[in-house]
C-alpha positions in Angstrom: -38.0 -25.7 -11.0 -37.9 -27.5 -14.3 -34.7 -30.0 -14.1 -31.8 -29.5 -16.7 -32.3 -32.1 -19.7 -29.6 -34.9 -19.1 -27.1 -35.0 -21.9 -25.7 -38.7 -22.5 -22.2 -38.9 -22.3 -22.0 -40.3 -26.0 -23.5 -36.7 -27.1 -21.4 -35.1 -25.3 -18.4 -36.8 -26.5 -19.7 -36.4 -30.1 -19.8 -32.4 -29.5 -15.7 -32.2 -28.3 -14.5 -35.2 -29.7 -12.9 -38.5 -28.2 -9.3 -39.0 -27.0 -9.1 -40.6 -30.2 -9.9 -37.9 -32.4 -8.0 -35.3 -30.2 -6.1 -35.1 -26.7 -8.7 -34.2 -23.9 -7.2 -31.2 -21.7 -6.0 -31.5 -18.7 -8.5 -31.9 -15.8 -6.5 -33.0 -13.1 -7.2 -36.2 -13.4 -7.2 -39.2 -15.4 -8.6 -40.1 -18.8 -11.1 -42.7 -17.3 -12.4 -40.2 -14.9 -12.6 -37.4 -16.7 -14.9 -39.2 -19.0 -16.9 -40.0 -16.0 -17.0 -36.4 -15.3 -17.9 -35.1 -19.0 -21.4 -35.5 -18.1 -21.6 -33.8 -14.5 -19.2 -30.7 -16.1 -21.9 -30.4 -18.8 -24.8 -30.5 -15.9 -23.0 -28.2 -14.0 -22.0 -25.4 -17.2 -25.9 -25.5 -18.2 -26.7 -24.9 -15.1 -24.6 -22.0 -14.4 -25.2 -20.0 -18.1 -28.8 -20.3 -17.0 -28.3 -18.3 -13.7 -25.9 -15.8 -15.7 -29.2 -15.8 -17.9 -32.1 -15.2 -15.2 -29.8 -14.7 -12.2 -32.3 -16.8 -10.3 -30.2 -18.8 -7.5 -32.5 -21.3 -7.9 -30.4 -22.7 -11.0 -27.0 -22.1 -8.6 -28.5 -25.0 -6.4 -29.2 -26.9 -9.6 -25.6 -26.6 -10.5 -24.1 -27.7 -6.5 -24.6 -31.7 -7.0 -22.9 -31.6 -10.5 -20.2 -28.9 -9.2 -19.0 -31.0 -6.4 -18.5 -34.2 -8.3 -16.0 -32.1 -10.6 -13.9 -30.6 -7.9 -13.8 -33.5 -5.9 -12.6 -35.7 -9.0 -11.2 -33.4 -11.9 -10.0 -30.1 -9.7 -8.3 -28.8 -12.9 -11.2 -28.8 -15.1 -11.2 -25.0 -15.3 -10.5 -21.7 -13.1 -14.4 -20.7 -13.4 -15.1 -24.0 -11.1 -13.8 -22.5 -8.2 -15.1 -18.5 -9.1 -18.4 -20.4 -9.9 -18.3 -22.1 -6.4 -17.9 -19.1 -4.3 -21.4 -18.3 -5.5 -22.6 -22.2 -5.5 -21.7 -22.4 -1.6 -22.6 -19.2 -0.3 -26.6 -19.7 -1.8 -26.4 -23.0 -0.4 -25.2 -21.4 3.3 -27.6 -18.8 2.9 -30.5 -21.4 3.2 -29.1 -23.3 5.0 -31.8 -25.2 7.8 -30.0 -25.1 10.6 -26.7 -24.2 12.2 -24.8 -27.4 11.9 -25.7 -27.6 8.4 -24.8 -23.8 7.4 -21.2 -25.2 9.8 -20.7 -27.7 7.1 -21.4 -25.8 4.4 -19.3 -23.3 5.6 -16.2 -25.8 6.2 -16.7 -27.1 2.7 -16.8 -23.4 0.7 -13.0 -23.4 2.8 -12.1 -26.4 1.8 -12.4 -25.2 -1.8 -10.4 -22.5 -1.4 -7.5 -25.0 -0.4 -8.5 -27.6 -3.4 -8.4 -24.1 -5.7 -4.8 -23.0 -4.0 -3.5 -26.3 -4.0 -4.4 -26.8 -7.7 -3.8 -23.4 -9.4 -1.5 -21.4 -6.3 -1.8 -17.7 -5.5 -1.9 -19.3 -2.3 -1.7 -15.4 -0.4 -4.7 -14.1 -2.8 -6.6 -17.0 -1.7 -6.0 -17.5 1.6 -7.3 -13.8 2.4 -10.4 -14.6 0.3 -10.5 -17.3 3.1 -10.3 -15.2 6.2 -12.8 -12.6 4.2 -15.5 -14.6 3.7 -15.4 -16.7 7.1 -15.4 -12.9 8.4 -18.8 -11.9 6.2 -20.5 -15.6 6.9 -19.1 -15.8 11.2 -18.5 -12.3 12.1 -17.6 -12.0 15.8 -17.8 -15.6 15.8 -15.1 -16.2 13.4 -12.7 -13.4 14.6 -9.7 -15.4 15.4 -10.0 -18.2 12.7 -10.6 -15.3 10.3 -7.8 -13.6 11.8 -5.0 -16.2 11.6 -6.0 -16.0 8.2 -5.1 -12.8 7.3 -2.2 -12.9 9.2 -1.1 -16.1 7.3 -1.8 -14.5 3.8 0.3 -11.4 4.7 3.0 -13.9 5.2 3.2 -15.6 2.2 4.2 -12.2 0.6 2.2 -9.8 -1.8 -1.4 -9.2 -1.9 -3.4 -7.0 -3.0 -3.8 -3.6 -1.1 -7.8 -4.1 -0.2 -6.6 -7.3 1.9 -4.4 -5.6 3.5 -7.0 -2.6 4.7 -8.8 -5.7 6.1 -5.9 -7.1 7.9 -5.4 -4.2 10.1 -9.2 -3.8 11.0 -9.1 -7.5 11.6 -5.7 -7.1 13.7 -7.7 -4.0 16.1 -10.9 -6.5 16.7 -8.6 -9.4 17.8 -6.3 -7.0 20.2 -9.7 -5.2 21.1 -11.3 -8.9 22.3 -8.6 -9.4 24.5 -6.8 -12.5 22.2 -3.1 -9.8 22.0 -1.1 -7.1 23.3 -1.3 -3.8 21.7 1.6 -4.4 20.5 0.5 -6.6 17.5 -1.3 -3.6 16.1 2.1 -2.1 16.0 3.8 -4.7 14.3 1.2 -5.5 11.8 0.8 -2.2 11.0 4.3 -2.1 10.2 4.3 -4.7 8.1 0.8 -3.5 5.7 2.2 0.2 5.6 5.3 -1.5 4.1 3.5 -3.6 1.8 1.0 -0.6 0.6 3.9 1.3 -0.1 5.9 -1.2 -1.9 2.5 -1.6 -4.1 2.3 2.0 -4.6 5.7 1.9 -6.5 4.6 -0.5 -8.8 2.1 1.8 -10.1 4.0 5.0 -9.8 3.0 6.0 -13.4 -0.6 5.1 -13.4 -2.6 7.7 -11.8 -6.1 5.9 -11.4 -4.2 2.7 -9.7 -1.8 4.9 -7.7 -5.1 7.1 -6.1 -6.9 3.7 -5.4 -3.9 2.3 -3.3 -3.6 5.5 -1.2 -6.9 5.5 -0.7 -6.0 2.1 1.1 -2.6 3.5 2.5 -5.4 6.0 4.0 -7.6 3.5 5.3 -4.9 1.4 7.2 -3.6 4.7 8.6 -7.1 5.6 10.1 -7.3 2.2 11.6 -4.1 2.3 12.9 -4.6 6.0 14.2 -5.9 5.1 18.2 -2.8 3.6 18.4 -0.3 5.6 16.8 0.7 9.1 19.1 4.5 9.1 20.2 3.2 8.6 23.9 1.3 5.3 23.2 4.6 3.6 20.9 6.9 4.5 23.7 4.2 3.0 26.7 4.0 -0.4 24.0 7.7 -0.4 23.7 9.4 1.3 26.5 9.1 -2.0 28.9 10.4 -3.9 25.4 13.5 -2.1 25.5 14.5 -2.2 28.7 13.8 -5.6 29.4 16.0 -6.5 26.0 17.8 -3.6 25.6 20.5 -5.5 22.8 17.8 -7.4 20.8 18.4 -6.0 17.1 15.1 -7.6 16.1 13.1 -5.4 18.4 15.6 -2.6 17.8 14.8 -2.4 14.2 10.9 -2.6 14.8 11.3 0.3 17.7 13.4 2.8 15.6 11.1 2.0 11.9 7.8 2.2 13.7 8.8 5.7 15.5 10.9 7.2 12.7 7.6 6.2 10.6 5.3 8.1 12.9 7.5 11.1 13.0 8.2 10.3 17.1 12.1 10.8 16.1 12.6 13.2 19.0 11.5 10.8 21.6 14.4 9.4 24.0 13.4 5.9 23.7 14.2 7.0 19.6 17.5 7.9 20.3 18.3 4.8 22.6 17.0 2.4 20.3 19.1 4.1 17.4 22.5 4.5 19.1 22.0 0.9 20.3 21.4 -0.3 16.5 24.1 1.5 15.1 26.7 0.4 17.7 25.3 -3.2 17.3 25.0 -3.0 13.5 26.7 -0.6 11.5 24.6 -0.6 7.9 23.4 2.0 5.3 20.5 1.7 7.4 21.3 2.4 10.5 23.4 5.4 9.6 20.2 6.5 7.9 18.6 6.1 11.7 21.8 8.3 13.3 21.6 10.6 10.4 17.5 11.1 11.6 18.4 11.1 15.4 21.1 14.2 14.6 19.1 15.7 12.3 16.3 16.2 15.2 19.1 17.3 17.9 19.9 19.8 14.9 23.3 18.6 14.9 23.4 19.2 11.2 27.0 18.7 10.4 26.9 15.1 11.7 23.9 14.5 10.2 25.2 14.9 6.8 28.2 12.7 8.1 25.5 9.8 8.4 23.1 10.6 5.3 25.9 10.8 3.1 26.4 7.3 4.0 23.1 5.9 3.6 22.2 7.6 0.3 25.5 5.8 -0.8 24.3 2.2 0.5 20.3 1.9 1.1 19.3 -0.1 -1.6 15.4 0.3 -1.6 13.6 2.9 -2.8 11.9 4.0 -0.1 15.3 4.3 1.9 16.6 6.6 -0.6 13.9 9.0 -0.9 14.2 9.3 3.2 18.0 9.4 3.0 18.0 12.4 0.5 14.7 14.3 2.0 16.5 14.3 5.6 20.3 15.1 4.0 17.8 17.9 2.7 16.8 19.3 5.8 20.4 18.6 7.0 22.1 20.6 4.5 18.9 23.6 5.0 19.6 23.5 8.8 23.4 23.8 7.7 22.1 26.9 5.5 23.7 25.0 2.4 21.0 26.0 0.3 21.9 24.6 -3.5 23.3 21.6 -1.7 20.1 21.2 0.2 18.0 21.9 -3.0 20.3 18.9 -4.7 19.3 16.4 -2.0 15.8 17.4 -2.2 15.8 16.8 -6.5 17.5 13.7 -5.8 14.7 12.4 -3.1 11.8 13.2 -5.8 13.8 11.6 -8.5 14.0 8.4 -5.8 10.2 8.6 -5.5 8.6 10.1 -8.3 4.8 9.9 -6.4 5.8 12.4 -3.8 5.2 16.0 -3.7 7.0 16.5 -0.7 10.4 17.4 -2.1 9.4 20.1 -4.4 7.2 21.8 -1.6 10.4 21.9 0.2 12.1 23.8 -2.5 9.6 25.9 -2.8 9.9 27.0 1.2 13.8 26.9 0.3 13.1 29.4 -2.3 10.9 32.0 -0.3 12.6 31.9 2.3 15.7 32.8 0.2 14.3 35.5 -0.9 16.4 38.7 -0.1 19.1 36.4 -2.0 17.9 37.5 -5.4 17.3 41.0 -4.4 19.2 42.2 -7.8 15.9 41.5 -9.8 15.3 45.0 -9.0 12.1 44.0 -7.2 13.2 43.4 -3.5 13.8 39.3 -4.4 10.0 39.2 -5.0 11.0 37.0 -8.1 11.9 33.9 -5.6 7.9 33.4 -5.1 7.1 32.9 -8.4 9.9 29.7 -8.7 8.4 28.8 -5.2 5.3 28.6 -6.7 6.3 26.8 -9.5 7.7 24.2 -7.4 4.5 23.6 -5.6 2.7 23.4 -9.5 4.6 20.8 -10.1 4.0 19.3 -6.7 0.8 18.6 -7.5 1.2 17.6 -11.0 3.2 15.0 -9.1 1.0 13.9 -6.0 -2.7 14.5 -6.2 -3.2 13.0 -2.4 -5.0 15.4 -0.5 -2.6 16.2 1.6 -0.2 17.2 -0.8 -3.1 19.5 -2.6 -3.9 21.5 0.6 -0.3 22.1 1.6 0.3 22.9 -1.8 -2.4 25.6 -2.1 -2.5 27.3 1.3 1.7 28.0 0.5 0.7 29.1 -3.1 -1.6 31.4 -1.4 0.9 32.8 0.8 3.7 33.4 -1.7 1.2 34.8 -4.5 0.7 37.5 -1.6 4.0 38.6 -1.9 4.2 39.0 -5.6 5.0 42.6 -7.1 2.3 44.7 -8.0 1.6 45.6 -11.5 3.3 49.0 -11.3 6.4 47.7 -9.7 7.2 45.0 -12.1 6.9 47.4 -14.7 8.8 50.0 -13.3 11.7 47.3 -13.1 11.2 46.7 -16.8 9.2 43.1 -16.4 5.8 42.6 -17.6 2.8 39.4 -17.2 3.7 36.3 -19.0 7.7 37.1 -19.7 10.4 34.7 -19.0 13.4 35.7 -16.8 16.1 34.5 -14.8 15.6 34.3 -10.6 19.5 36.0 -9.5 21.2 34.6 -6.9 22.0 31.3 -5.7 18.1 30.2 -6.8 18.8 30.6 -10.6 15.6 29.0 -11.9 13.8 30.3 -15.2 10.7 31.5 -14.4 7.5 33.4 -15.9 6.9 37.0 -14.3 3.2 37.6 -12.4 1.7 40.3 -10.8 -0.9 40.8 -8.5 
């Protein structure tokens, strides 16, 4: 290959100017050097535009010599050094003569990353572009270095949801090669779902963000899916429990993960949530007793304890499960307005969810013979249902939410008056009237 024309430093000095004629940016290091380094950055740029022109690599490996004298003595010198090294290093790996050097190759694309977090932060981002690459470059090989990466990212608080997909697959290879208990799976898991979910919010009203993170929600949950029936948290956690029976740390974990998976009717549940509540009386805990009742269908006390924790959780995710369960509370109670008033407030505390308005909608039809004085039996509760589970949709587009939504918009159309009989009552297609009873929602009148 044809080797880049040297610039002399003086040209290039002419071209931006001296310190004299204006104040040189700031490159991380000082004046003297970065005048030493004027000439390797302008090496390394022409270098680089000429790959971005050909995209032959060959020009990449041009660019390596000039590269590493600027992040080893100006780190600063721009953001593009480091994005431009990623694919600087990983040509170099990939031809590579032997193992040892590909090794040190390999050490020194890491070692980047930490001049690049060290310099410029996003030190979570970064570290989990770490443990990604040293899983593509070592596979197998890599797994717990690559690992302990991951895991350290997650700890240094957010990042974003794609990492967090890779964490978990990460977390089942290290359990799966023996290096962990099951266990770990279990607690990571809690901690990415929680994480997903708190992204999720932050993007609650954009809808092509919002779909790409539940896509991730999904794939976490499918990784996490071997290890996630009721029977296999209680055999991870049963031994836990008894051996530390008082520990809130582990009582917290027990009661989240299980109440999370829906294993709320389990005894080791119930245990674990009388035993947090005794211990530690909070908004959340009451939330957990308000669950445990709700599934021994003592409703009356489980309003007791939801009416609490709506009053005190403080995130949002608390407060849409405090008001969806005082929902079902107040529907096992048959306090039907009440229970539709919980259900409104749990989609106004979540606004991506579906799920409150499909339990209107089931609150509705099966309320029917309540608005029996709309002269058509009380047929007139389906179409509100239905219009609850339109606007279910409108509000969720998961896929779940779409196919529970149609198969009970199926259902209830069925029971829609036929053409004759709405007519007969004086109601015809398209006109606006009042559902009677307790329901008393404005809705449109449909036949079938």
């Amino acid at each position: 290959m044809k080797t880049i024309k040297t610039l002399t430093i003086g040209l290039f000095l002419a071209a931006v100017g001296t310190p004299a004629m204006a104040q040189l940016p700031d490159w991380g290091c000082s004046e003297e050097v970065q005048q030493q380094m004027m000439e390797p950055v302008s090496l390394y740029q022409d270098a680089i535009g000429q790959f971005k022109a050909t995209k032959d690599t060959r020009w990449l490996e041009e660019a390596y010599p000039y590269w590493k004298q600027v992040v080893a003595n100006c780190p600063k010198q721009s953001k593009n050094l480091y994005n431009n090294g990623t694919n600087i290093m990983k040509v170099k790996i990939s031809k590579a003569k032997d193992k040892a050097e590909r090794d040190a190759l390999i050490e020194e694309l890491m070692n980047m990353y930490d001049i690049r977090i060290a310099t410029y932060g996003e030190a979570a981002k970064y570290t989990a572009k770490k443990a990604l690459d040293l899983e593509e470059l070592l596979k197998e090989e890599g797994l717990t270095r690559y690992y302990a990466l991951y895991h350290e990212a997650v700890q240094k608080g957010e990042l974003e949801a794609g990492y967090l997909v890779k964490y978990m697959e990460a977390t089942i290879n290290y359990v799966r090669a023996g290096h962990a208990e099951p266990t770990l799976v279990v607690d990571n898991y809690d901690v990415a779902s929680e994480m997903l979910e708190d992204e999720l919010q932050k993007y609650v009203d954009d809808s092509v963000k919002s779909a790409t993170i539940r896509g991730y929600i999904a794939g976490v949950e499918a990784a996490f899916s071997p290890y996630a029936t009721c029977d296999q948290l209680v055999t991870i956690y049963s031994k836990k429990f008894e051996a530390d029976p008082e520990n809130v740390d582990l009582l917290k974990k027990i009661t989240n993960i299980m109440s999370k998976k829906g294993c709320t009717d389990q005894p080791l549940f119930f245990s674990a949530t009388e035993n947090l509540y005794r211990l530690e009386p909070t908004p959340s805990t009451a939330l957990n007793m308000g669950q445990m009742c709700l599934q021994k269908k003592q409703y009356a006390k489980a309003i007791e304890y939801l009416s609490d924790a709506v009053k005190g959780v403080t995130t949002q995710k608390d407060k849409y499960k405090a008001y969806l369960f005082l929902g079902h509370a107040y529907n096992g109670n048959k306090s039907y307005s009440a229970a539709r008033t919980a259900y409104n407030n749990a989609a106004e505390a979540d606004r991506t969810k579906g799920e409150p308005y499909r339990f209107i909608a089931s609150l509705y039809a099966s309320s029917a013979s309540s608005a029996s004085d709309d002269n058509i039996n009380g047929r007139s509760a389906y179409w509100a249902a239905v219009d609850k589970l339109v606007k279910s949709k409108s509000v969720d587009s998961s896929e779940e939410n779409v196919n529970a939504c149609n198969a009970m918009i199926s259902r209830y159309s069925a029971h829609f008056p036929k053409q004759s009989d709405a007519f007969m009552a004086g109601l015809q297609n398209g006109q606006r009237m009042t559902v009677p009873g307790w329901i008393g929602e404005s809705t449109t009148v449909r036949t079938r």
